[in-house]
C-alpha positions as CSV (number, residue, x, y, z in Angstrom):
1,X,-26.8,76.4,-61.1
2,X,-25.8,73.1,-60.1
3,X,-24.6,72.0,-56.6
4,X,-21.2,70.8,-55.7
5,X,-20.2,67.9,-53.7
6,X,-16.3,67.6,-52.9
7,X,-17.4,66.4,-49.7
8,X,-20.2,64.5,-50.7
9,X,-24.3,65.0,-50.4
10,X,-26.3,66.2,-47.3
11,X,-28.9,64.6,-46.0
12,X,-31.4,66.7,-47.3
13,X,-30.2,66.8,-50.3
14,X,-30.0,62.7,-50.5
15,X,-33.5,62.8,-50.0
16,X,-34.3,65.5,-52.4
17,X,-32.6,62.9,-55.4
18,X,-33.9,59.6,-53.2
19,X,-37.3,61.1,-54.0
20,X,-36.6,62.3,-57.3
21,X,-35.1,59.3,-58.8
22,X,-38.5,57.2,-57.6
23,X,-40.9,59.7,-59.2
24,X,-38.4,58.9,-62.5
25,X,-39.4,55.4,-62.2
26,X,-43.1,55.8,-61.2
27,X,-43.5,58.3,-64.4
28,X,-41.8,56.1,-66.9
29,X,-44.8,53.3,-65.9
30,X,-47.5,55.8,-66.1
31,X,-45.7,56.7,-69.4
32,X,-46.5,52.9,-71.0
33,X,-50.0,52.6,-69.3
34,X,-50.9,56.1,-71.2
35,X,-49.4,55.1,-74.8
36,X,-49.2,51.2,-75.6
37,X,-51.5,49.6,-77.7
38,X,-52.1,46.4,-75.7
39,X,-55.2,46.0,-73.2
40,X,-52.7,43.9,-70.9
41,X,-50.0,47.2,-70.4
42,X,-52.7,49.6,-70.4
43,X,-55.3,48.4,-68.3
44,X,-54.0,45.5,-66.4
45,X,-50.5,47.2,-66.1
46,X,-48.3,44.2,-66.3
47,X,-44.8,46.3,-66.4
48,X,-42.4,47.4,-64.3
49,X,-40.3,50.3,-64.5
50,X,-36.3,50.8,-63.1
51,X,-33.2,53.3,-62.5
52,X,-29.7,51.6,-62.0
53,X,-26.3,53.1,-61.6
54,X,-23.9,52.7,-63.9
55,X,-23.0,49.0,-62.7
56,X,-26.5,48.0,-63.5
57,X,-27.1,48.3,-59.0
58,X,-30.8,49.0,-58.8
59,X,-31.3,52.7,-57.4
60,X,-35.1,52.7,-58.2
61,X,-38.0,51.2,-59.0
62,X,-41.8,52.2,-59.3
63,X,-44.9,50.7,-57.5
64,X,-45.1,47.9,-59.8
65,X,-44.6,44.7,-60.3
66,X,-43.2,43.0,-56.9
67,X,-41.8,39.5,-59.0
68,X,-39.7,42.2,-61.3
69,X,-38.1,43.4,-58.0
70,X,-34.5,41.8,-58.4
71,X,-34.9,41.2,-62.1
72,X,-34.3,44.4,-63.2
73,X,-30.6,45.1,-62.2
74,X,-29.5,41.9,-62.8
75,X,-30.4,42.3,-66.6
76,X,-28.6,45.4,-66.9
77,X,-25.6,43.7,-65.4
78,X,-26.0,40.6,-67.9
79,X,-26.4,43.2,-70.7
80,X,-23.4,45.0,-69.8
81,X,-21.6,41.4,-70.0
82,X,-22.5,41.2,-73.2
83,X,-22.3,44.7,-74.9
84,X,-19.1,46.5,-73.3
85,X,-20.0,50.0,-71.8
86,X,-18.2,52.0,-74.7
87,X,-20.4,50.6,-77.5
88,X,-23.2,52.7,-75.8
89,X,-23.9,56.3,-77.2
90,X,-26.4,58.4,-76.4
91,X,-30.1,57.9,-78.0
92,X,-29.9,54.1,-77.7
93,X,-32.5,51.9,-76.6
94,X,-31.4,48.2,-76.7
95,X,-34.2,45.1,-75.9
96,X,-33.5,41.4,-74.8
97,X,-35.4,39.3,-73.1
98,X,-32.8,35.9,-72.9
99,X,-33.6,34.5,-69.1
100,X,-30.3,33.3,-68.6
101,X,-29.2,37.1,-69.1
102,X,-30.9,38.5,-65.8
103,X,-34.2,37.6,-67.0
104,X,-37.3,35.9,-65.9
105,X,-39.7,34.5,-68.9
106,X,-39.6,35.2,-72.7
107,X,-42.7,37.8,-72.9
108,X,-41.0,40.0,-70.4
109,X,-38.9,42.0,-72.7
110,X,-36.6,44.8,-71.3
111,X,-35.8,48.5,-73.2
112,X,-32.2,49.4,-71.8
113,X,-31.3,52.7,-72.2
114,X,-27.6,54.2,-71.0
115,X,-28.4,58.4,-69.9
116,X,-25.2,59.9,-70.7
117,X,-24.0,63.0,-68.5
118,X,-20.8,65.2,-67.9
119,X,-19.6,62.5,-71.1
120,X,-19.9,59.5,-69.8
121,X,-22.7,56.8,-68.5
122,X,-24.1,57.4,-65.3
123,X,-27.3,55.8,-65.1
124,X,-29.7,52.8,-67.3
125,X,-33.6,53.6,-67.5
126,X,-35.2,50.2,-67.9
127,X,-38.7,49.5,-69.3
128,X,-40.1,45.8,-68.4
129,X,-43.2,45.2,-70.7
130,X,-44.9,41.8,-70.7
131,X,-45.7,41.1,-74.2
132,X,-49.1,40.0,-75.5
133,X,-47.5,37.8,-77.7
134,X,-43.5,37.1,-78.5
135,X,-44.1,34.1,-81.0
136,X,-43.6,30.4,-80.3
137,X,-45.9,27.4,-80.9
138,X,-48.8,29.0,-79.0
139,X,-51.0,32.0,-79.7
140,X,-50.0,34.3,-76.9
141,X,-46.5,32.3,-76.1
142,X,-47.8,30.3,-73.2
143,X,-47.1,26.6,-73.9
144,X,-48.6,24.1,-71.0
145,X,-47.2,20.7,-72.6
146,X,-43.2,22.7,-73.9
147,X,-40.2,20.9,-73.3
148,X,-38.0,23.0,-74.8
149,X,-37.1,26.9,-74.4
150,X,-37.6,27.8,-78.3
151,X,-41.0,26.4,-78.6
152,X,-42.2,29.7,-76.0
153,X,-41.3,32.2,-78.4
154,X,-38.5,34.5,-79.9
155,X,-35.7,34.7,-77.8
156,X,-33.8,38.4,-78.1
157,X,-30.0,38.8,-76.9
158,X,-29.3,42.5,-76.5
159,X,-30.1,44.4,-79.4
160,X,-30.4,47.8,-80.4
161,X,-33.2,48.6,-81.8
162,X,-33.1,52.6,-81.9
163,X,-30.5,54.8,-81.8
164,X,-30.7,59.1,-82.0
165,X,-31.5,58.9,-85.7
166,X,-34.5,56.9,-84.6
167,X,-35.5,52.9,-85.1
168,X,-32.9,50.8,-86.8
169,X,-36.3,49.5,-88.9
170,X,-34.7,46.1,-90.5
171,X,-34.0,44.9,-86.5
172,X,-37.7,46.3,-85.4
173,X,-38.9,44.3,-88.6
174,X,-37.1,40.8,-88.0
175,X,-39.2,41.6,-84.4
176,X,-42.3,42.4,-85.3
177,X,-42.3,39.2,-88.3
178,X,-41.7,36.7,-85.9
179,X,-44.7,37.6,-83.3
180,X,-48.6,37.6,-83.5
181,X,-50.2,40.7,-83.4
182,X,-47.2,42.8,-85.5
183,X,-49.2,46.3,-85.1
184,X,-50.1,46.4,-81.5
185,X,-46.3,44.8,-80.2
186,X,-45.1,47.8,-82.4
187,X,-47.1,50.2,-80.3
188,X,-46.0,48.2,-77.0
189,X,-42.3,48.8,-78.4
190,X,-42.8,52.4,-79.2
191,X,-44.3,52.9,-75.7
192,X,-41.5,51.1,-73.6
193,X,-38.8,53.3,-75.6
194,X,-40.8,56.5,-75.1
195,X,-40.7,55.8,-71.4
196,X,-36.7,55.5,-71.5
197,X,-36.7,59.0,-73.2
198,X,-38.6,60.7,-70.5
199,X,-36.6,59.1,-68.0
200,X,-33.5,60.4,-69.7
201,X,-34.9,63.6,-70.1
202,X,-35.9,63.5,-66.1
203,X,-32.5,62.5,-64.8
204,X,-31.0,65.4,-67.2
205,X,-32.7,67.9,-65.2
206,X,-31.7,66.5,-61.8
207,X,-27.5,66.1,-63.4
208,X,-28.6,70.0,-64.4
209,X,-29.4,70.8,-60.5
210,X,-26.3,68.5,-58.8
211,X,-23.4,67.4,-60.4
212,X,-22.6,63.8,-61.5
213,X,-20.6,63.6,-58.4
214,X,-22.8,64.4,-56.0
215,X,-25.8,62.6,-57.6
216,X,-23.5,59.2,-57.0
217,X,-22.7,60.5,-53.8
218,X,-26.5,60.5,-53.2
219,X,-26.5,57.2,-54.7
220,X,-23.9,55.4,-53.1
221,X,-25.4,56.8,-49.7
222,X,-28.6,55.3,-50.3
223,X,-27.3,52.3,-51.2
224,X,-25.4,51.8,-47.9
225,X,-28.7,53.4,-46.0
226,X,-30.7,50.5,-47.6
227,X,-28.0,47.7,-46.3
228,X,-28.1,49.4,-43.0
229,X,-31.6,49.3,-42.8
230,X,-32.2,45.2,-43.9
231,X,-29.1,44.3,-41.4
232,X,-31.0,45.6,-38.8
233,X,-34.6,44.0,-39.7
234,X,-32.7,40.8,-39.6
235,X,-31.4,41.7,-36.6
236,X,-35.1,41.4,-35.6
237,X,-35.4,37.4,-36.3
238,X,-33.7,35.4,-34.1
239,X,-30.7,33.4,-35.1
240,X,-31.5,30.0,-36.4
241,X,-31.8,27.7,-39.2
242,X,-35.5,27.5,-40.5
243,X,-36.7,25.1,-43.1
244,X,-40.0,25.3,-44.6
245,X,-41.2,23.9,-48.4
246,X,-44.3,24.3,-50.7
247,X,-45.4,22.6,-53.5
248,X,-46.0,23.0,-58.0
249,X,-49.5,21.6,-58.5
250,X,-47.2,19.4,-61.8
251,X,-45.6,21.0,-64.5
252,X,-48.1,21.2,-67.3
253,X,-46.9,17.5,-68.5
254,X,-47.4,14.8,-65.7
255,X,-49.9,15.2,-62.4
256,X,-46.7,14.8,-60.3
257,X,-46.5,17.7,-57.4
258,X,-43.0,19.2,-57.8
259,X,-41.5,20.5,-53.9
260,X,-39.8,24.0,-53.5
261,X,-38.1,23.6,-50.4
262,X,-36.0,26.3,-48.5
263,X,-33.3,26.5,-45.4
264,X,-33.2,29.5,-44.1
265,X,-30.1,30.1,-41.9
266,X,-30.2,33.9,-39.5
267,X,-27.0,34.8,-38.2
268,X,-26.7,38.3,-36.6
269,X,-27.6,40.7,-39.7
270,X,-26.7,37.9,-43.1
271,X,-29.5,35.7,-43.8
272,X,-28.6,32.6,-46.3
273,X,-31.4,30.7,-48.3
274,X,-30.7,27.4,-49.6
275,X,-32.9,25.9,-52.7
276,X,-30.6,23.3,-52.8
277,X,-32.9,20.8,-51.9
278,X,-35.9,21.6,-54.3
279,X,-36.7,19.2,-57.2
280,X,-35.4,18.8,-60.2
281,X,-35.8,21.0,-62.9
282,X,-39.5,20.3,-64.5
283,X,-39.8,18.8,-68.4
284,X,-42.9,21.7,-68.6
285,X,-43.0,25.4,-68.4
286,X,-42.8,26.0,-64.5
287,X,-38.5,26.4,-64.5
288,X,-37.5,29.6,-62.9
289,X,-34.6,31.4,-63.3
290,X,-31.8,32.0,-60.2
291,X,-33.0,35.4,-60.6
292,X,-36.6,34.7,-60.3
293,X,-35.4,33.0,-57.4
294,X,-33.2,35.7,-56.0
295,X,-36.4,38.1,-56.6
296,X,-38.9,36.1,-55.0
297,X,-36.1,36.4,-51.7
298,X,-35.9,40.0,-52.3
299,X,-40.0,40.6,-51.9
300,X,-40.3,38.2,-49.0
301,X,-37.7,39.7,-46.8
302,X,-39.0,42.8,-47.5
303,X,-42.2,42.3,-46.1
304,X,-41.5,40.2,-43.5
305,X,-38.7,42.3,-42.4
306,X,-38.5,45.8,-43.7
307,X,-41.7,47.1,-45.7
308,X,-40.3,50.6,-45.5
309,X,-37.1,49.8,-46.6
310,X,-36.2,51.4,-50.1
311,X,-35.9,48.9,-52.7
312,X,-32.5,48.7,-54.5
313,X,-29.4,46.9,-54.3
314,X,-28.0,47.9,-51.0
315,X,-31.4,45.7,-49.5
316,X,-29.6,42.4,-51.1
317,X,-26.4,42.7,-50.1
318,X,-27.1,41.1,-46.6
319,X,-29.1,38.2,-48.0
320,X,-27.4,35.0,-50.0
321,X,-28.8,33.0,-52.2
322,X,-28.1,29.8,-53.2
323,X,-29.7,27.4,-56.2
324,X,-28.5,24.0,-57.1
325,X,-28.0,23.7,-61.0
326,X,-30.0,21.5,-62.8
327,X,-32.9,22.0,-60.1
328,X,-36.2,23.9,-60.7
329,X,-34.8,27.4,-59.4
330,X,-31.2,27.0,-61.8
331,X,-32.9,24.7,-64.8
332,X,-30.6,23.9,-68.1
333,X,-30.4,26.7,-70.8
334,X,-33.0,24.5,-72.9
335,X,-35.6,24.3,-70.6
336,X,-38.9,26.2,-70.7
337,X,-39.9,28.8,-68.2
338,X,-42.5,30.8,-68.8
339,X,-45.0,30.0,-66.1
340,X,-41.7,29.7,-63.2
341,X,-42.0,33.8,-63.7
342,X,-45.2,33.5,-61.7
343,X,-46.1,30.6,-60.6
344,X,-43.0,29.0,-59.3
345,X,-41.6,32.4,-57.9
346,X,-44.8,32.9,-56.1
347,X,-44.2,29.1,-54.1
348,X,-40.6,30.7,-53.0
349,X,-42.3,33.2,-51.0
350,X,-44.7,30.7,-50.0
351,X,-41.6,28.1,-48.7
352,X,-40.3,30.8,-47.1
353,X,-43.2,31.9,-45.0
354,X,-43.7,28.4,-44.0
355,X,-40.1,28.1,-42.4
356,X,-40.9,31.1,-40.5
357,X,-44.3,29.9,-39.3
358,X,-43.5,29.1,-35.8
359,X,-41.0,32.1,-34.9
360,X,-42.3,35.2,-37.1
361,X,-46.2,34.1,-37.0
362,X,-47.3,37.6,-36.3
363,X,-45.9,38.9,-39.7
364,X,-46.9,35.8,-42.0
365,X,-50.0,35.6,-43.6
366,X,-51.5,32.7,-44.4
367,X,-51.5,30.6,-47.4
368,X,-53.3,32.6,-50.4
369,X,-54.1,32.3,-54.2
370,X,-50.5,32.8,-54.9
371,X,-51.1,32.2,-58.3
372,X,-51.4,34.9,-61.5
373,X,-54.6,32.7,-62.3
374,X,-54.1,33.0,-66.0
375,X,-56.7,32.2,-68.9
376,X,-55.2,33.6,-72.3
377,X,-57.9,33.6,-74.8
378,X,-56.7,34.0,-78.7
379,X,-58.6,34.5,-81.7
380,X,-59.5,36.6,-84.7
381,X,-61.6,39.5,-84.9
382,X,-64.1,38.4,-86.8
383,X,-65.0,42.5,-87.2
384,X,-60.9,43.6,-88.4
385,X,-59.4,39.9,-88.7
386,X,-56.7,40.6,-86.9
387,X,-55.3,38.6,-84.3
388,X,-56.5,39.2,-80.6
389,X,-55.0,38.2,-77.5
390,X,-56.6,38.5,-74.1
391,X,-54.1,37.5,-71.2
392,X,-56.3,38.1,-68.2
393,X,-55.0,36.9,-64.9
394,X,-57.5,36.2,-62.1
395,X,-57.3,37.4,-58.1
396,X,-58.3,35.1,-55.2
397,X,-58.5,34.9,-51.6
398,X,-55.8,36.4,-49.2
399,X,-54.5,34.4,-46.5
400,X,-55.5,35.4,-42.9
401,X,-53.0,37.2,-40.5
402,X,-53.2,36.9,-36.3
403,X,-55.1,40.4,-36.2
404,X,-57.7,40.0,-39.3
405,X,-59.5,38.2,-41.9
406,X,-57.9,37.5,-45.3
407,X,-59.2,40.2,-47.8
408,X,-61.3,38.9,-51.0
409,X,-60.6,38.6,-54.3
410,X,-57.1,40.1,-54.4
411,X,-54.2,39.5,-55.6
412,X,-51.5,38.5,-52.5
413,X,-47.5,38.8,-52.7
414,X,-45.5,38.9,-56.2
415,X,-48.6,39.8,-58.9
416,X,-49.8,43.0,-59.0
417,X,-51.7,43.1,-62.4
418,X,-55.3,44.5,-62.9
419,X,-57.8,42.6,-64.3
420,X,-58.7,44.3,-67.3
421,X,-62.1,46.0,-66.7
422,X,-65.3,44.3,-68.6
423,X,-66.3,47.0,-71.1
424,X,-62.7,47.0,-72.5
425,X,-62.9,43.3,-72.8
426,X,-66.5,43.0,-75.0
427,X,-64.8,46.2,-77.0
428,X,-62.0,44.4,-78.4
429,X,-62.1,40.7,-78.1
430,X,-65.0,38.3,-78.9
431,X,-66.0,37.5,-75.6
432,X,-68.4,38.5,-73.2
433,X,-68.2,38.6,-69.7
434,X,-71.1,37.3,-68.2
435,X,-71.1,37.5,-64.1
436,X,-68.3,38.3,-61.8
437,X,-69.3,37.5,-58.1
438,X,-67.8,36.8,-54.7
439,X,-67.1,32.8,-54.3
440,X,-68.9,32.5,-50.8
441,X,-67.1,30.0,-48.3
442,X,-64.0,29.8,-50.2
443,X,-61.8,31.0,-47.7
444,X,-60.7,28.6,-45.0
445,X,-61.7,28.3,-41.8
446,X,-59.9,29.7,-38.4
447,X,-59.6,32.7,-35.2
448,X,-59.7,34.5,-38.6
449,X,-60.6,33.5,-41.8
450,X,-59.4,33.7,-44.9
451,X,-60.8,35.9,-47.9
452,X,-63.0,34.5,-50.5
453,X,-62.5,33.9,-54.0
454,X,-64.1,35.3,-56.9
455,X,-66.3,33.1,-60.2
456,X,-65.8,34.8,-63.4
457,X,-67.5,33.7,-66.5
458,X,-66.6,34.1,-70.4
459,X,-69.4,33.9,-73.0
460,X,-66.9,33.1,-76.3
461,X,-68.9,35.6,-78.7
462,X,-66.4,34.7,-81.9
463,X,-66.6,31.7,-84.6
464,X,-63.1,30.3,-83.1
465,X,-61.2,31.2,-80.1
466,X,-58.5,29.3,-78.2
467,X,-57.4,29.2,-74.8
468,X,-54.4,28.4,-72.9
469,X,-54.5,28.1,-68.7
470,X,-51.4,28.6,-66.4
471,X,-53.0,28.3,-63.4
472,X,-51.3,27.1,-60.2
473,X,-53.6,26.1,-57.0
474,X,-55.7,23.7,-58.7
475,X,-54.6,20.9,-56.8
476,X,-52.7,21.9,-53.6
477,X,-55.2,24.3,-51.9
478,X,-53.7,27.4,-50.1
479,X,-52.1,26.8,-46.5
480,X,-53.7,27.5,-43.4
481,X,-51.3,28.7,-40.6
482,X,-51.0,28.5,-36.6
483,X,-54.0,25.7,-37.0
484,X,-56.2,27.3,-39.6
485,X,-57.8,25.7,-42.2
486,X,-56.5,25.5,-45.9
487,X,-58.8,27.5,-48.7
488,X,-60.6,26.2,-51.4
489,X,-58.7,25.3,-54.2
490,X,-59.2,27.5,-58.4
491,X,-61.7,25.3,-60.4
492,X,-62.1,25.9,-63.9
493,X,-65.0,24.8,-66.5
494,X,-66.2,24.4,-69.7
495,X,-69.7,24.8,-70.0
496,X,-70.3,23.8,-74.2
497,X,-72.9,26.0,-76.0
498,X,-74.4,21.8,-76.3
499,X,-75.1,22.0,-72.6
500,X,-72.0,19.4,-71.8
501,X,-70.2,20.5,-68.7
502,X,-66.1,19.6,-69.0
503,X,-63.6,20.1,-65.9
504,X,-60.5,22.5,-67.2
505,X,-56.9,21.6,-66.3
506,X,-54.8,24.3,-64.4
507,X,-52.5,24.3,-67.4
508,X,-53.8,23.4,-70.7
509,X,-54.7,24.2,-73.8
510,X,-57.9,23.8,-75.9
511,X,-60.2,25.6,-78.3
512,X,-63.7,27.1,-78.1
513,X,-66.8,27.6,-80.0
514,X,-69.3,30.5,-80.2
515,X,-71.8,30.1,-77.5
516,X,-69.7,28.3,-75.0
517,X,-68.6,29.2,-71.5
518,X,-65.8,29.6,-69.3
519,X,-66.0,29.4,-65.5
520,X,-63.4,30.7,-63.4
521,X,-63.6,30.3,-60.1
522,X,-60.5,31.1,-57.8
523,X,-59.1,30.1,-54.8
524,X,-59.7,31.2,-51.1
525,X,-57.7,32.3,-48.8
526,X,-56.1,29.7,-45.6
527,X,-57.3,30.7,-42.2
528,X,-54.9,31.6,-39.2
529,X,-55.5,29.9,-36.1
530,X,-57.4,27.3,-35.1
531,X,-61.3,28.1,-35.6
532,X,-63.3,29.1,-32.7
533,X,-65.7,26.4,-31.4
């Protein structure tokens, strides 16, 4: 029997749907890891799972992805721009992907589905899957040396690609023609709308229990809770105006370092940040969106100011964000962005923690491989001839904080992807991995130091394979704060089967032969404080 609410929802019974709506989320994830055909959703778990209202507000989110934090209700409002609420029936699953649309880089492609109850919309499940491939002028869709947005891939404006009778299959084939890899994105696609079922299912069983009404009563509440919440953790900084910057290594096309700069102004419980005076936007790959932007915000006030916050829209309301257009964080429609998704967003969080430096030291840690510390190696199967992709990302050194050592070989702030594990590797791609160790004295230097890096090395076992690097921290080592000393920057090598040893650009592109070798060794942490005599 379900649960009235003239008056709106008890506590309790907040909780009970607060709790409820994050399991939603969470399951939906678990849902893709289980069924998708790609190594990189179900091992390394690049994906991110969502609930928002029926205004596209955030209300959940699982323990993913912290870069896809603000993305996902901002796409959902851009969708909603585009396709007006009553064109929605139940049973559809719609995908896009466009980064002006709420988006961050063309592989991340969204499945939006509207869950219908008491006759009308009341929520969106969303299903953020990073795509092995989505086309464009490189196996895999990374493109060090683009200009342009259309050379990264196929870009997809909201379209429905199943409805309750099933797949619409000529939009599903137009898809699947124009990327590499047609069988296993058709699994990824089937998994990513089987999560949105489930979810729609899920939040039919909690409409069954309480009403519409009093599950956006619930909602509303914890959206206000959430504001509540960050006002007071910004309470807990002291008003000022903070500035801080970091800096791009280059932008796949020239060596030129490329400045993110940030100034922070705290008044009371609103906290502003200003990108207006980071550089223009980049000829290469390493754009990001204002949402990227507004994401990368999102994370870093969260865990500098309130961890235990719960994550959805009532968190932003208090914070402002502002991006100068035509700059690096608000980049012309034409411009490529694929790397900005990771790279750039993760020197936001990185400018940020700088400006607070010298009045929040105690919750900062220090400079890290803030970097996903991709290799994507592409090839045939010599065994099926089909084409294999192997986007494998790369954790380094955590920065120290005042009370401990950095950890080693993690990944720190907005990437949480797994590596995927060595025995699925030599299964399904021609390459072996060799060695993975610790890199000893990586970190840098301080009162404590910072963790170590890790050396990683690829034995290409197939007659041709190429590889693509979009790897940030190859040049600008991580910082060291209150006086400790900076890490050790990522340094990558070709080792030919010939014996002829060839230094590897952070972002490049090249191909390989059987019997050569890739060395990836990744950055250290900074230390905090200055080192003890």
């Amino acid at each position: 029997m379900s649960q009235s609410s003239n008056r709106g929802a008890d506590p309790f019974t907040i909780e009970v749907i607060r709790n409820a709506l994050t399991a939603i989320a969470e399951e939906m994830s678990l849902i893709v890891m289980r069924s998708a055909r790609s190594p990189l959703l179900r091992e390394a778990g690049d994906l991110s799972s969502a609930l928002t209202d029926s205004d596209g507000n955030l209300i959940a989110q699982g323990r993913d992805i912290p870069a896809h934090l603000g993305v996902m209700g901002s796409t959902v409002q851009e969708f909603l721009k585009r396709v007006p609420p009553e064109r929605l029936e139940p049973g559809d699953v719609w995908f896009m992907n466009l980064p002006e649309a709420g988006g961050n880089h063309l592989p991340d492609v969204k499945a939006i589905r509207p869950v219908f109850a008491e006759g009308s919309i009341q929520a969106y499940a969303v299903s953020l899957a990073h795509w092995a491939d989505i086309g464009g002028a490189r196996p895999g869709s990374y493109v060090p040396d683009a200009r342009d947005a259309w050379q990264e891939g196929l870009r997809i404006p909201p379209l429905r690609v199943f409805t309750r009778d099933g797949p619409d299959r000529e939009k599903l084939d137009v898809i699947l023609a124009n990327v590499r890899g047609a069988e296993e994105r058709e699994g990824d696609i089937l998994a990513q709308m089987a999560s949105t079922y489930a979810a729609d299912e899920r939040l039919q069983e909690v409409f069954s229990r309480y009403d519409a009404a009093t599950v956006r009563a619930a909602i509303t509440d914890l959206h206000d809770q959430s504001e509540t919440e960050m006002r007071a953790a910004i309470r807990t900084i002291p008003n000022g105006v903070y500035e801080g910057e970091d800096w791009l290594d280059d932008d796949g096309l020239d060596g030129e370092p490329i400045a993110v700069r940030v100034r922070v102004e705290v008044y009371d419980e609103d906290a502003t940040f200003d990108f207006s005076a980071t550089g223009d936007a980049a000829a290469g790959p390493l754009n990001a969106t204002p949402f990227t932007a507004s994401a990368s915000v999102f994370y870093a006030m969260k865990v500098i100011a309130g961890p235990d916050i719960q994550p959805n829209a009532g968190c932003a309301r208090p914070l402002r964000i502002i991006t100068r257009e035509g700059s690096l964080l608000h980049p012309p429609l034409e411009k490529p962005v694929v790397g900005g998704n990771h790279e750039t967003s993760q020197r936001i969080v990185d400018a940020i923690f700088n400006a607070f430096e010298n009045v929040l030291p105690e919750r900062l840690t220090a400079g890290g491989s803030t970097t996903s510390g991709l290799l994507l190696f592409s090839g045939r199967d010599p065994r099926t001839g089909r084409w294999t992709t192997l986007y494998e990302v790369h954790g380094g050194g955590e920065g120290a904080r005042h009370d401990r050592d950095g950890m080693c070989a993690v990944r720190p702030h907005m990437s949480n992807v797994m590596n995927t594990p060595a025995e699925i590797i030599e299964a399904n791609y021609p390459i072996i991995v060799e060695g993975q160790t610790l890199r000893r004295g990586s970190g840098g230097a301080g009162a404590h130091r910072g963790g170590d890096g890790q050396v990683r090395t690829y034995l290409i076992n197939g007659p041709e394979v190429v590889m693509t690097s979009m790897v940030e921290r190859c040049v600008i080592p991580p910082f060291g704060l209150q006086g400790g000393v900076a890490g050790k920057t990522f340094n990558i090598t070709l080792q030919r089967a010939s014996g002829e040893i060839i230094p590897v650009a952070g972002k490049t592109h090249l191909r390989l032969e059987k019997g050569d070798r890739i060395i990836m060794e990744t950055s250290g942490g900074g230390g905090y404080g200055a080192p003890l005599t």
